[in-house]
C-alpha positions in Angstrom: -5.4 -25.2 -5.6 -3.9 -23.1 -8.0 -1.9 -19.7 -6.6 -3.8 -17.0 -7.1 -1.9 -13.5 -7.2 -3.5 -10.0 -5.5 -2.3 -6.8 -6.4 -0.4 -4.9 -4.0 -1.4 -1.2 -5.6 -3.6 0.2 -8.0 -6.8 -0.3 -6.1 -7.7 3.0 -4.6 -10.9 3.5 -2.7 -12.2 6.1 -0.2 -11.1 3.8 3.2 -8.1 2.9 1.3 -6.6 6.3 0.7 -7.4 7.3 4.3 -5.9 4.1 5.7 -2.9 4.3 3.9 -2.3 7.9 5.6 -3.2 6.7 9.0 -1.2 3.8 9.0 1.8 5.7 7.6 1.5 8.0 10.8 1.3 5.4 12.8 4.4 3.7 11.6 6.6 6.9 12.0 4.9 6.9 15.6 6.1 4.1 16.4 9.6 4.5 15.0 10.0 7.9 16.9 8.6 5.6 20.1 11.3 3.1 19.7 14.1 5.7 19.0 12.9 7.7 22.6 13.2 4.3 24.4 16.7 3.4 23.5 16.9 3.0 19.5 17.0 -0.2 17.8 18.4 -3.3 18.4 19.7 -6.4 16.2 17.9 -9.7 16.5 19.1 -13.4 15.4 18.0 -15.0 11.9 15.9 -17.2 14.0 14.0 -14.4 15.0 13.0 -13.9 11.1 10.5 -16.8 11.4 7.5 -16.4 14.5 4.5 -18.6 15.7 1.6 -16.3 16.3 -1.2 -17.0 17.8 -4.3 -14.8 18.5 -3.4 -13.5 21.9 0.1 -12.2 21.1 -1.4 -11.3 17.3 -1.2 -7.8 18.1 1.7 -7.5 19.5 3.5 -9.6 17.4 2.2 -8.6 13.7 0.5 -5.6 14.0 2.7 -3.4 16.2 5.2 -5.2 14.5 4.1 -4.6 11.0 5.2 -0.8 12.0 8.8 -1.2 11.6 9.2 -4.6 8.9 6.7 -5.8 6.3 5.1 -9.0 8.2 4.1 -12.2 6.2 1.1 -14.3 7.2 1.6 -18.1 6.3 -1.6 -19.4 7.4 -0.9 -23.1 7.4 -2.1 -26.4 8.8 -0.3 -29.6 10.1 -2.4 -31.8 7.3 -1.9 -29.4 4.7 0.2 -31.3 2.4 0.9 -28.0 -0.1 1.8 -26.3 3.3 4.6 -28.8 3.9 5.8 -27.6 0.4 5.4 -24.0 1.0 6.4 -23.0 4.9 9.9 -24.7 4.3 10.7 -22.1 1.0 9.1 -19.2 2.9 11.4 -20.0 6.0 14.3 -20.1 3.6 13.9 -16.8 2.0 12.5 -15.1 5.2 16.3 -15.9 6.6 18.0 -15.0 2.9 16.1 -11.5 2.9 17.8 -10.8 6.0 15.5 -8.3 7.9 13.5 -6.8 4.7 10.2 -9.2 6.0 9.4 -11.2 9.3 7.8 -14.4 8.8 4.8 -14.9 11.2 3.2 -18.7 10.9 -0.5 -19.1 11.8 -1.6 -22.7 12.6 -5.6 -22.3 11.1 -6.7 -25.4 13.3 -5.5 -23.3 16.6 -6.8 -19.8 15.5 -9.9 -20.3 13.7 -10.7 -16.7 14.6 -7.8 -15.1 12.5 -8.6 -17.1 9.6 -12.5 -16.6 9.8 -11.0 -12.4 10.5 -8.8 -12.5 6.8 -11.8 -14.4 5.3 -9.7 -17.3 4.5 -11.3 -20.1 2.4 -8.3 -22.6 1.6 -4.8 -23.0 3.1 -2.1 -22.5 2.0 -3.0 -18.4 1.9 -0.2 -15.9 2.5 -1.0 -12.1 3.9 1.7 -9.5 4.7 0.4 -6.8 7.3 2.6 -3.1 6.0 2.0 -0.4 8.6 -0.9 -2.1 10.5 -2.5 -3.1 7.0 -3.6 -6.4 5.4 -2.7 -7.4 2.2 -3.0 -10.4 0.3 -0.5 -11.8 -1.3 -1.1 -15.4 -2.9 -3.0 -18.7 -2.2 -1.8 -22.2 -2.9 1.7 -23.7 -3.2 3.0 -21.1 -5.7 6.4 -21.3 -7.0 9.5 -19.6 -5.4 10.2 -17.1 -8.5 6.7 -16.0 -7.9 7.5 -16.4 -4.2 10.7 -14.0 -4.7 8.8 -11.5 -7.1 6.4 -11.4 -5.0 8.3 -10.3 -1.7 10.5 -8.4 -3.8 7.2 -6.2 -4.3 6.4 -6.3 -0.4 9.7 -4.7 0.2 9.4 -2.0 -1.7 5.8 -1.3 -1.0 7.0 -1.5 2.7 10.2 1.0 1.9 8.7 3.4 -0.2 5.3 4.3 0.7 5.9 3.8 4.7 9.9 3.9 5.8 10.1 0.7 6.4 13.8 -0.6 6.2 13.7 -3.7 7.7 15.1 -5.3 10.5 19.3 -5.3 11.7 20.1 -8.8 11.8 23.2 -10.4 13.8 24.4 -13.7 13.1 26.1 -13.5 16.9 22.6 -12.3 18.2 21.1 -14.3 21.2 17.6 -16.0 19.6 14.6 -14.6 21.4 15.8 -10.9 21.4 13.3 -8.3 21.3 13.6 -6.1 18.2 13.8 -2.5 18.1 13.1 -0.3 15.4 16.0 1.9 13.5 15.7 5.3 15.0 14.6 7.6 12.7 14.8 11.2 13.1 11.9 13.7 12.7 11.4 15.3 9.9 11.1 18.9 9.5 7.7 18.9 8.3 6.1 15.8 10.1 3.9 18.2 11.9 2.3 19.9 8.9 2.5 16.0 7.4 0.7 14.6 10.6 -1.9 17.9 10.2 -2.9 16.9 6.9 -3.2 12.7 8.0 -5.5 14.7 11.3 -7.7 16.4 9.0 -8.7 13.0 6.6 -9.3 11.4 9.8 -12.2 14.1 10.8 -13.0 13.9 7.2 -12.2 17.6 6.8 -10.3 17.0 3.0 -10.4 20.9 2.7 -8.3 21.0 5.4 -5.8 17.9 4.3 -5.5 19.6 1.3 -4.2 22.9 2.6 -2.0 20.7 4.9 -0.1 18.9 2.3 -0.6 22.1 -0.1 1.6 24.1 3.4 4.2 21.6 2.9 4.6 21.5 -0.6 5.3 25.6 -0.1 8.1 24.7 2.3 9.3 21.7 -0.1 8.1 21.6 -3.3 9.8 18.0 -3.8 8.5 16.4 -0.7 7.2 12.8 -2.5 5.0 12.0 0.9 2.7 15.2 0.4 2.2 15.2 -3.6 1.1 12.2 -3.0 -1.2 13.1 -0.5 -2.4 16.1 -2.2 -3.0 14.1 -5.1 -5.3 11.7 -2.9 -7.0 14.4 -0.9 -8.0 16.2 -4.4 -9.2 13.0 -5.6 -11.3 12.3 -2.4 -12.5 16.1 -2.4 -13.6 15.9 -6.5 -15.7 13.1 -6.2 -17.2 13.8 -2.7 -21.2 14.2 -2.6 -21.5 13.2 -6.7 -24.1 11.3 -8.1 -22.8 8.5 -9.4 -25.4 6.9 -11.2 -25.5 10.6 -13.3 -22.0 10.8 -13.7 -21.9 7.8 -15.6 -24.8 8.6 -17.6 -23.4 11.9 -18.3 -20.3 10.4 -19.5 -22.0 7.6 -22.0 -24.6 10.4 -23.3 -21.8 13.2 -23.9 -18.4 11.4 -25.2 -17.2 14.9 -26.6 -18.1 16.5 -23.4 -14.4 17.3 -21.6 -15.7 17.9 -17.7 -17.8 14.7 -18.2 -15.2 12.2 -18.7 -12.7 13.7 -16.1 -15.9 13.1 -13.5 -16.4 10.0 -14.6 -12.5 9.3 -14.9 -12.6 10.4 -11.4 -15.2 7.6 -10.4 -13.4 5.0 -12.1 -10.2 5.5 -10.2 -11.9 5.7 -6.7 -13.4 2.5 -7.4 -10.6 1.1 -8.2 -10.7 0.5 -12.2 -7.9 2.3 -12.5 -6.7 1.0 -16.6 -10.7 2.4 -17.1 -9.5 5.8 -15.9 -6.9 6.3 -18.0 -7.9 4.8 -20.9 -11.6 6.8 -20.5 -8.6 10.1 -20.3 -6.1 9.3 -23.2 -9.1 8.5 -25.5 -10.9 12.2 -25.2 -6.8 12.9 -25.2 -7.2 12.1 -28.1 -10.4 13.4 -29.2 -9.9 17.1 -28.3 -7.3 20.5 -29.1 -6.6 23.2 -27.9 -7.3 24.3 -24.0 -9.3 21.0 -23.8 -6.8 18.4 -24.5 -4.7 20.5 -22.1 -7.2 20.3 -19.5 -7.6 16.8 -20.2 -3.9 15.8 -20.1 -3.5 17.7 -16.9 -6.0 15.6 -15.0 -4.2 12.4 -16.2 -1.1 13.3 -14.7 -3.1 14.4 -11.3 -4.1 10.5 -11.8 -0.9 9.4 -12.3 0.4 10.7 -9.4 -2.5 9.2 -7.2 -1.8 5.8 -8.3 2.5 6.2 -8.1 4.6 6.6 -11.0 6.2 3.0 -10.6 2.9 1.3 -11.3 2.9 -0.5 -14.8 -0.2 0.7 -15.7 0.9 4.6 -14.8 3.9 3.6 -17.0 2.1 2.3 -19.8 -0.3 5.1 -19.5 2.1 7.5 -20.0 3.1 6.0 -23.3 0.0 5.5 -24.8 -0.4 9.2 -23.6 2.4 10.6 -25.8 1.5 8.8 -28.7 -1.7 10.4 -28.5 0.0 14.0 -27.9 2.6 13.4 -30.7 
């Protein structure tokens, strides 16, 4: 079977935007929870690589997931490109030294957790980031794709939810039960937890006068532009007619407010190259107060999506070359 890669990012949706925020508070949660009960702890490089099973799954990936980027190897003892994979995973779960932990599945014994990730072949490898499944790659994929990979787990893992890994001790006893790194509050995580409240009740009014009350306090605070950017977005395309918005859009290609709607659409779905291509061609079409309004709604974009993505990046050239 030949490895098939997943995107980490790009793909935003309405449950996805909302999840992210939830799961991010729950991470903190459950670094301040750790801190209150004695701070954190260093484990053995043994401890990098787990056997899961469904009973301790829970415990073992998902609260763990809240403190370390968790990789899945779903695997099977006759699984002959398992044989080849699990060994190199093992290797670089030790050689990362904390930034993942390695959880093995054995499919045979927990057919429930494969049918639950909708697995059809082995081997298939998932991380779980702050309570949250992603895939990563299926079949026996090489380890520079392995490394680039996990390399993009990390940082997922770091930047969008605080996770800095694990402290591992060469001295440590195996079996040790890790802790996570105390991590003190921040002075606006209430206003920040308000604004993650408010999506949950599905008041995005609300969430967007949280995040909006932080960004007062701290206009550089990375955690709520994002999440103003997200909560706008959600609020925007709200209640519309999608069907008409898109027909609006192909009947009117000079018409400014109809291609932001529809630019709108395309990001929530997740056709996110669509977006800003559908916004750096009526760029491109317009002057004046138009192009302005136009451009302005791209960057909004950009900042929904994160301005590391490729496609932001390449986006924002194609963007100037339109401008100049």
């Amino acid at each position: 079977m030949q490895p098939r890669n997943m995107s980490m990012s790009g793909v935003v949706d309405l449950a996805a935007v909302k999840a992210a925020q939830e799961a991010k508070a729950k991470a903190e949660q459950a670094r301040a929870q750790s801190a209150r009960e004695g701070g954190a702890g260093a484990i053995s490089p043994a401890d990098l690589v787990i056997d899961v099973d469904e009973a301790g799954f829970e415990r073992d990936v998902l609260q763990r997931s809240a403190e370390v980027p968790v990789v899945i190897d779903f695997w099977a003892e006759w699984c002959e490109p398992c044989k080849q994979l699990s060994p190199v995973l093992e290797r670089l779960a030790v050689e990362y030294n904390g930034r993942f932990l390695l959880a093995k599945v054995d499919v045979d014994a927990n057919q429930m957790l494969m049918q639950q990730f909708g697995i059809q072949g082995i081997p298939a490898v998932f991380a779980v980031v702050a309570g949250q499944a992603l895939p990563l790659f299926q079949g026996a994929a090489g380890e520079a794709q392995i490394r680039q990979t996990l390399d993009q787990l990390v940082q997922v893992g770091e930047q969008r939810f605080g996770l800095t890994g694990l402290t591992v001790d060469p001295e440590a006893e195996p079996g040790g039960a890790p802790e996570a790194s105390e991590q003190p509050a921040g002075p606006h995580d209430g206003l920040l937890e308000a604004a993650v409240q408010a999506l949950d009740s599905g008041d995005l009014s609300g969430a967007v006068q949280a995040y909006k009350n932080v960004l007062n306090e701290d206009p550089g605070n990375e955690e709520a532009k994002l999440g103003l950017a997200q909560a706008e977005l959600l609020q925007r395309v709200q209640g519309v007619d999608p069907q008409q918005v898109r027909r609006d859009a192909a009947d009117k290609p000079a018409d400014v407010r109809a291609q932001i709607a529809a630019a709108d659409l395309d990001l929530v779905g997740g056709h996110v190259e669509d977006a800003f291509g559908r916004l750096i061609e009526t760029v491109q079409r317009t002057v004046g107060d138009d192009r302005d309004t136009v451009r302005k709604r791209l960057l909004e974009l950009f900042e929904v999506v994160g301005p590391d993505d490729p496609r932001v990046i390449a986006a924002r050239r194609a963007l100037a070359r339109a401008l100049f």
